[in-house]
N, C-alpha and C positions, 0 to 999 in steps of 0.2 A: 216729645222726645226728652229723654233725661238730662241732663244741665251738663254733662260728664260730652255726651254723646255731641253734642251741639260744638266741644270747644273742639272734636277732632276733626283733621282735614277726613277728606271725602276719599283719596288711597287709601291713611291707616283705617278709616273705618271699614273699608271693603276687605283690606289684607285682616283683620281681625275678625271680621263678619266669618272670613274663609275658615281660618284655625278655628273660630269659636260654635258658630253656627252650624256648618256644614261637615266639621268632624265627622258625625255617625253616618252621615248617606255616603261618606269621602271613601269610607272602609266598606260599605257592604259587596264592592266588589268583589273582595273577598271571597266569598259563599254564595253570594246568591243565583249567581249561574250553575253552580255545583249542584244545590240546593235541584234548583228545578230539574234536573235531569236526572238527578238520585231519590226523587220520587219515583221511578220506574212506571211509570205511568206515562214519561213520551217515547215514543219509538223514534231512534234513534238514525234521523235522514236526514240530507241537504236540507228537503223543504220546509222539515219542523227545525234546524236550526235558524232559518231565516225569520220563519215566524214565531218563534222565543224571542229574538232579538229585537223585530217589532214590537213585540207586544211588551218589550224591556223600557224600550225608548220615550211608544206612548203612554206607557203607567207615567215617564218622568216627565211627559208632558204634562198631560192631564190632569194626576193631581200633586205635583210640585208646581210647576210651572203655570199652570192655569187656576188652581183652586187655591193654593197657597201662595203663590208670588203675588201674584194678579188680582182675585178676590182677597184673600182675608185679611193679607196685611192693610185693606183699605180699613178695617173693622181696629184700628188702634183706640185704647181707651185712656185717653190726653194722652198719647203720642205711648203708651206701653203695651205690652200682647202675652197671651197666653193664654191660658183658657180660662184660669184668675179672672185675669183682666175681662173674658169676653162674657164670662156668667156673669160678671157684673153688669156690663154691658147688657148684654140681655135681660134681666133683673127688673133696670130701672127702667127698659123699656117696654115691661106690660105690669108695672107697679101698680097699674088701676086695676089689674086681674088677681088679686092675690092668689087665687088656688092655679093660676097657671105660673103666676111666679116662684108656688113652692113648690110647684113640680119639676123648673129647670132647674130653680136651686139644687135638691134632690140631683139632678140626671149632672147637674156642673161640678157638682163638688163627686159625685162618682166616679165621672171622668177625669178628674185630680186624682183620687186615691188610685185608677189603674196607672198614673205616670209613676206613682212608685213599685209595681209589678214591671212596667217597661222598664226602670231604672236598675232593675235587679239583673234581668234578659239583654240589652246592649250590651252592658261591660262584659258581663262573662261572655257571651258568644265573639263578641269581637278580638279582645284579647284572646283567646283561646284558639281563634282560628287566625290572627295572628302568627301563635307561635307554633301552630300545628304545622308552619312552612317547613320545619326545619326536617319533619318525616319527609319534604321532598329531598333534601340534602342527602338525608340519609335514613333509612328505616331504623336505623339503632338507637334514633334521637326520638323513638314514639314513647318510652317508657319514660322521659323526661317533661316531655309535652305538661301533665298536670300540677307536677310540683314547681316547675318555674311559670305555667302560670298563675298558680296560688299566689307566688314570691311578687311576681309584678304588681298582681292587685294587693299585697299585703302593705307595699311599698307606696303603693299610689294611693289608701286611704292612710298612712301611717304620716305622710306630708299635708296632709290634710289641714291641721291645726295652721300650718305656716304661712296659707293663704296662699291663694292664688295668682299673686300682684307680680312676685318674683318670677315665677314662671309664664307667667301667663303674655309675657313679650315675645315669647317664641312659638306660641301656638301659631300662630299666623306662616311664618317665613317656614317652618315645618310641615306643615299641612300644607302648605303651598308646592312645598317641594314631592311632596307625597302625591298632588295630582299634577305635575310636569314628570312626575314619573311613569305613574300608572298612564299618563295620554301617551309617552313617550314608547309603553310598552303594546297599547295599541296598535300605534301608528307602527310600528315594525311587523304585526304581523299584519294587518290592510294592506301592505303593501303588497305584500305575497297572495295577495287575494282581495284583488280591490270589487270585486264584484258582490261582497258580501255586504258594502255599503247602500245595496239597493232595495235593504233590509227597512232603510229609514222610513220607505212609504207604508202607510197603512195598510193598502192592500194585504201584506203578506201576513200579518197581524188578524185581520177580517176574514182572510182565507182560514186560516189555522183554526180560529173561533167555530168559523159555521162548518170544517169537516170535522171537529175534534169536540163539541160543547161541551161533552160530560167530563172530559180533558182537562180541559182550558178552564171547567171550574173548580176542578182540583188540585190544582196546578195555581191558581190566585195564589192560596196559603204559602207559597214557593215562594211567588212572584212578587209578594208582599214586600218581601226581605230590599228589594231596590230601593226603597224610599226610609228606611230605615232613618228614623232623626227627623221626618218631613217636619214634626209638630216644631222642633225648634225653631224654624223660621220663626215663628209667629210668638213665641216667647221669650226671643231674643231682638225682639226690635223693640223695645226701651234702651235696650243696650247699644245697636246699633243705628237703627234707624231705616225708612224703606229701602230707599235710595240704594246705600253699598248693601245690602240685603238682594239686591235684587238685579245692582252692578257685579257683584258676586257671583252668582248662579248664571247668569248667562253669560257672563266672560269667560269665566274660568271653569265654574263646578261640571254644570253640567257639558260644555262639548269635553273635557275632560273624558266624564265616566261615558259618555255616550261614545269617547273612542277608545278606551276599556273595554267596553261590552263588546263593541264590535270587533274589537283587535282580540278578545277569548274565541268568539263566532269562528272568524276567519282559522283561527288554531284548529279547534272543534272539525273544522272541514277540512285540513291539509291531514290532523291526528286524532282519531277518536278514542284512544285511549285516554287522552289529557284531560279527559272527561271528570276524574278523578279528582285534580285540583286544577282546573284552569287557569285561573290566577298564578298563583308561581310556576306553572309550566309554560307559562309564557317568555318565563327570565330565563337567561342563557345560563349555564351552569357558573358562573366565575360571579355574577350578580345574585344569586341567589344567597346567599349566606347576609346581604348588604339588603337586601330588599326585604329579608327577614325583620332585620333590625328595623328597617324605614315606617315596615306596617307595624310591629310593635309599639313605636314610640307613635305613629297614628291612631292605632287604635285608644293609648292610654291619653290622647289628649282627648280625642272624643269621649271616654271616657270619663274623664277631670269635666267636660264642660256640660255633662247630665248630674254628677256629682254636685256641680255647682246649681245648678237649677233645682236641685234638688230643696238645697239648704234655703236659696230664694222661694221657690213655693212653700214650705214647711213656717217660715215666717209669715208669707202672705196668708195662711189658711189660719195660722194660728192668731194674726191681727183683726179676720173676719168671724172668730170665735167657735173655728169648729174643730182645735184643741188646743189643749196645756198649754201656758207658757213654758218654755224650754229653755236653758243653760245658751244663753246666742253668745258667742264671742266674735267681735268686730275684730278682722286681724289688719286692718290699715287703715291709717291714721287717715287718708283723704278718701279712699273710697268707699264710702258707707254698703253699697251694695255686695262687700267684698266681706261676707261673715265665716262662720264654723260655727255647725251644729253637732256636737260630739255626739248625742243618741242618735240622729239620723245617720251622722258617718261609719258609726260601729254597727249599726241595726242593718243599713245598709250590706255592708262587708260581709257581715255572718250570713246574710240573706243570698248572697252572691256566692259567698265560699260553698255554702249549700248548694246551690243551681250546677255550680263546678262539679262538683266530687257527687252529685244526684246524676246529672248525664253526659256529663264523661268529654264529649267530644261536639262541634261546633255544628255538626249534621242533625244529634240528637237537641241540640238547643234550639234547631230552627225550627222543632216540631213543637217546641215550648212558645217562641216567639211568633205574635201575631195577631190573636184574639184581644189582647190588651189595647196592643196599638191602633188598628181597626176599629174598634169601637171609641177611641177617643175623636180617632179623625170624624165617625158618623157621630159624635156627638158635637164637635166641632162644627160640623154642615147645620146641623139642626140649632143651633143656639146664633149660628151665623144667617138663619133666616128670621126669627123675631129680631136680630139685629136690623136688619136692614128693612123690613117689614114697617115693625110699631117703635126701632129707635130712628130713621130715617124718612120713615113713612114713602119709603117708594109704595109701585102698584103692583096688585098681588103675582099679578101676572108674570111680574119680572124676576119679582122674588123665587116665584117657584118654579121659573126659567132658568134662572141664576144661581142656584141651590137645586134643583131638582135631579141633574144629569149627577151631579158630587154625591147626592144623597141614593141614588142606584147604584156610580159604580164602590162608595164606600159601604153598601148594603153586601153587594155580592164579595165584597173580599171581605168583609167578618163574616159571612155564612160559609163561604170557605176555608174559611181558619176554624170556625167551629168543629169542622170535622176532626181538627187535632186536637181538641177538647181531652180525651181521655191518652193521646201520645205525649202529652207532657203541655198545653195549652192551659189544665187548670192550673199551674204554678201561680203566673203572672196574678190570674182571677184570683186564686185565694188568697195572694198574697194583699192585690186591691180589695177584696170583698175584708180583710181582717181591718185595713187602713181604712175602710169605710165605715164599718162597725163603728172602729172607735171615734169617727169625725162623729156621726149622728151620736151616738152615745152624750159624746163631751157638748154636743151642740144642748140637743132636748132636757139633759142633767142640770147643764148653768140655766135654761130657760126655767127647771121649777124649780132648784135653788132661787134663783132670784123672787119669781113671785114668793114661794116662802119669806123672803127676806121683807118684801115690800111688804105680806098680811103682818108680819110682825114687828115693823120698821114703825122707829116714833119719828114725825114731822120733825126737821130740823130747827125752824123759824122758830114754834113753835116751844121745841126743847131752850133753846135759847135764853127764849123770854124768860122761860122758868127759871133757869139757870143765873141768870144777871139779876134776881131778884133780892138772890143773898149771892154772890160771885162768890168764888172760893180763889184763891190766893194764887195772883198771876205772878207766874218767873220769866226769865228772859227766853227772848229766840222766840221759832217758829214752829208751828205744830203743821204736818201735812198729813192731813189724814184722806186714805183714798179709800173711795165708797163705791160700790159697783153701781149705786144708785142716787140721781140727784135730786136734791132734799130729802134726804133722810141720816138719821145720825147714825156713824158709824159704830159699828161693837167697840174697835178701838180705842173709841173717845169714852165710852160709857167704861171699860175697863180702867184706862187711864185715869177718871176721874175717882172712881169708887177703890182704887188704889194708891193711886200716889195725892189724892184730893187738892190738887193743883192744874191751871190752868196758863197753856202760854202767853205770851204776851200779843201775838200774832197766831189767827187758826185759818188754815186753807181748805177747805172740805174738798176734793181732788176727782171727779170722777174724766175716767176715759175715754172715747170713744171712738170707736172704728167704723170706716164707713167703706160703700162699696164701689168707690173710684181711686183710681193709684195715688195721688198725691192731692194733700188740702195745702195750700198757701200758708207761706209762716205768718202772714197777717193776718189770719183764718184761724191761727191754733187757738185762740184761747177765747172764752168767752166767760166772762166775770161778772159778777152779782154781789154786790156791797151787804152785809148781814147786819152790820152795826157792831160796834165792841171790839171794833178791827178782826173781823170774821167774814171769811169770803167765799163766797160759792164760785169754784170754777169747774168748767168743763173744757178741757184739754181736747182737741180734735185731730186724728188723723186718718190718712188715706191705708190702704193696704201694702202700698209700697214705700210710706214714711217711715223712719228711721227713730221710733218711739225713743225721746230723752226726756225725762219728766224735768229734771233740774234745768235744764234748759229750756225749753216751755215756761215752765214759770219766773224764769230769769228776766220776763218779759212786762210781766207788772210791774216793775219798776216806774214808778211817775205814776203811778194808781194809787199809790197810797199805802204801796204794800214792799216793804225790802226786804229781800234775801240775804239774809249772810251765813254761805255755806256752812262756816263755822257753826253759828247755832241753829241750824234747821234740826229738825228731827222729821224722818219721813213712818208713819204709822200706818203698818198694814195689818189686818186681821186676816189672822191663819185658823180659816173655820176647820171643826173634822166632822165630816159628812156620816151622815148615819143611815144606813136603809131602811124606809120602813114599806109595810104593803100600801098598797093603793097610790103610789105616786105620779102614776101614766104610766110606767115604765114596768118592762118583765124585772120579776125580781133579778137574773144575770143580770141586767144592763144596767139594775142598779148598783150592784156588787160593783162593777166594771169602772162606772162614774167615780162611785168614793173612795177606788184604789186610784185611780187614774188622780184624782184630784188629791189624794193623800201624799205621790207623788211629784205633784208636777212641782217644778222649780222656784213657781211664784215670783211675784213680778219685778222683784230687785233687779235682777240681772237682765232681764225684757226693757225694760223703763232705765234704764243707767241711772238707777238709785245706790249713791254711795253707801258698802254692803256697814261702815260704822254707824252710820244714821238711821239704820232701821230697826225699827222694833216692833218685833213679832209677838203678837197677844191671842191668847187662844181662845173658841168657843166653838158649841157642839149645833149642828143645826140638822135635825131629821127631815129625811125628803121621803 
């Protein structure tokens, strides 16, 4: 668990778990009863409301409740989650298989690139069907519906930059209020119809299945929509931890929505017209205008806390090197996990504002949402079995006891989501399959830049020697030159030397490294090799969820022999420009793709809190 996570008592972590975590599943009630009965596909009776509402309840059993609360939070990697975290995990636990390790690799880092296709699909469709209440108010408020929700999402990435630190003390006591509401509005119509409670057993669930199969597998893609957010559990427990993660869901989330659902049910059977919007026909007319606002400012916290995961994965993928460094602004002074990524936040936005003004309304987004999410959860199950397999060495039996029942029924809701495939399901896909491009792109590209760099890389010891033979003319300070490789001399130092023919008084040869578990110990960060001539090899270590400062890291040799005085450091990076040539493993596109991508990316000043006066950029050409 996170150092942050550990100092809070066990209420705030549960009341923030609630605002932070369960945001997205807190709003799909929303739609998702609407959803399933505006597929036209169920006929419209007592018996098949009762069994929609079962088969509502046991989806949030099953796989919130049972696969996610229960399994995978067990699967933390040093107390963090997500699916980062769990390809990792997986990773290192068939490390002696390389060709199946790089095939989860492949299927983990896939299932990352679809959370930014979901990333796109939550916000609009919730916000959107948010404010679609106010047509229940009044029909005259439909022509309004798209431009104020453009205005909310314009608003909610536009505060983006300001961090989430300010706001983020009220996601909790608002969400909180959002599901004492929504129970609230349950509970009034149950009452009027308590018999619709006896929904909760399976039976009526199991009945609905074996008369309706062909139904009830069409009808998944619908049904999906309830668990909406499941994945955050598991990628939010670094932040909170099992425990209020899972005091959370069974205090409050879930009997909440479970008397939501059933307080729509009980409407559904006194009014089948309400069939239309369930959800706000539930509120008496003098509440509706106030429950507008309630789901609004619900749906944009849910919102804000995908947003924010967003910016957290975007660094974790880019610390594990499958892309660009990127422009990271930390926007608070104590909490390091609390960044802004301005490309993702604006990439995002347009990507959203697109999905908006492409399908119009919260009915046609559900046919977009689905395939994304579904295949991350079966990819989830699947990376959750070599976990517990070959990283815990259970027996197979259990494993594919314990995974096996998860791994059918998240088969059968992507095969049913697939059927929306050409209704608006490729968005998400294309949108992941373009974010995947470009991970493997940047991955494979820096793999043969660098061998490039190593056939033509002179031995640093080596160089050395030669060098101190005739020394050329030491000034003050320190030279940090960062290598992607260690021992070998950087282009940097070779430019530096054959142009200004001076060498510092102090040389740090600096390489990085990323590894595939969330945090390396700060007594872990550095590892140093004496060169002679006061010249030093280090290698700088960290996790996927460390908080890369290079000046700090090496603020730590100190009593080695080696002092820093920020004043005279100089930090030396080489800013290659990549050249395509044939034959490099790569299609010539994905060559193109690499040297732009790389021609752009931000470079490591701003990744590494390298002082932006101390650095200097030296250029050289290298064909791949």
């Amino acid at each position: 668990m996170s150092e942050s996570s550990t100092k809070s008592s066990l209420p705030a972590l549960t009341l923030g778990a609630i605002g932070v975590v369960y945001g997205d599943i807190g709003t799909s009630v929303l739609y998702a009863v609407k959803e399933v009965f505006h597929t036209g596909h169920v006929p419209f009776t007592h018996a098949n409301i009762y069994g929609i509402l079962s088969m509502f309840f046991w989806t949030l059993v099953v796989i919130v409740a049972l696969k996610y609360v229960v399994l995978v939070l067990r699967a933390d990697n040093n107390g963090e989650g997500g699916l980062v975290a769990m390809l990792a995990l997986a990773s290192q636990a068939v490390k002696d298989k390389p060709k199946l390790r790089k095939v989860l690799l492949l299927v983990g880092i896939f299932g990352t690139s679809l959370f930014y296709g979901d990333g796109v699909i939550t916000p609009a469709i919730s916000v959107l069907s948010a404010v679609e209440g106010l047509e229940v108010v009044s029909p005259e408020f439909r022509h309004y519906v798209i431009p104020l929700t453009l205005v909310v999402l314009f608003v909610l990435f536009a505060v983006q930059k300001r961090g989430t630190g300010g706001i983020g003390k009220f996601f909790g006591p608002i969400t909180l209020v959002w599901f004492l509401a929504i129970a609230a509005l349950g509970v009034m119509h149950i009452m009027g119809h308590p018999e619709i409670l006896k929904a909760l057993s399976p039976y009526y669930a199991l009945q609905f299945i074996w008369q309706h199969p062909g139904i009830t597998f069409i009808i998944l893609g619908a049904m999906v929509l309830c668990v909406t957010g499941a994945e955050a559990l598991y990628a939010d427990l670094g932040h909170f931890g099992k425990r209020p993660i899972r005091l959370a869901w069974f205090s409050v989330v879930m009997p909440c929505l479970t008397l939501n659902y059933f307080g729509q049910g009980a409407l559904l059977l006194a009014d089948p017209t309400a069939v239309e919007n369930p959800f706000f026909r539930m509120a008496p007319a003098w509440a509706l205008v106030p429950l507008v606002l309630l789901a609004t400012m619900a749906t944009v916290i849910a919102s804000q806390a995908l947003i924010s995961g967003a910016f957290s994965i975007t660094k974790q993928v880019i610390q594990l090197g499958y892309l660009p460094r990127l422009n990271i602004q930390h926007t608070s002074v104590r909490e390091a996990g609390q960044i802004y990524i301005p490309f993702v936040n604006w990439g995002l936005f347009v990507a959203i504002v697109l999905a908006v003004v492409l399908f119009r309304s919260s009915t046609n987004l559900a046919a977009a949402y689905g395939i994304a999410v579904t295949l991350d959860m079966l990819i989830t199950t699947i990376l959750t079995f070599f976990v517990i397999r070959y990283g815990w060495g259970y027996p197979l039996a259990l494993c594919i006891a314990s995974t096996g029942m998860f791994f059918v029924i998240d088969l059968a809701f992507f095969s049913s989501n697939m059927l929306k495939l050409f209704a608006g399901g490729w968005f998400p896909l294309m949108i992941g399959g373009a974010v995947f491009t470009l991970m493997v792109t940047w991955k494979d590209g820096r793999a043969i830049l660098n061998r490039k760099m190593r056939a033509d890389a002179i031995e640093l010891p080596v160089f050395l020697e030669a060098v101190f033979v005739s020394p050329p003319t030491r000034v003050e300070g320190t030279a940090v030159f960062l290598t992607a490789e260690r021992g070998t001399v950087p282009n940097a130092m070779l430019h530096n030397l054959k142009h200004n023919k001076v060498l510092h008084a102090q040389n740090l040869f600096v390489t990085v490294r990323s590894h595939e578990k969330p945090w390396i110990a700060p007594e872990q960060r550095l590892e140093v090799e004496s060169l002679g001539h006061d010249c030093w090899q280090v290698v700088v270590h960290y996790g996927f969820k460390n908080d890369p400062d290079l000046p700090k890291a090496l603020a730590k040799m100190r009593g080695q022999g080696c002092e820093l005085d920020p004043m005279v450091t100089s930090y030396f990076l080489s800013r290659d420009t990549v050249i395509p040539t044939i034959g490099s493993g790569m299609a010539t596109w994905r060559e193109k793709l690499f040297a732009q991508m790389h021609r752009n990316a931000s470079g490591a000043a701003d990744f590494l809190h390298l002082p932006n006066n101390a650095v200097v950029e030296l250029g050289s050409k290298i064909e791949i």
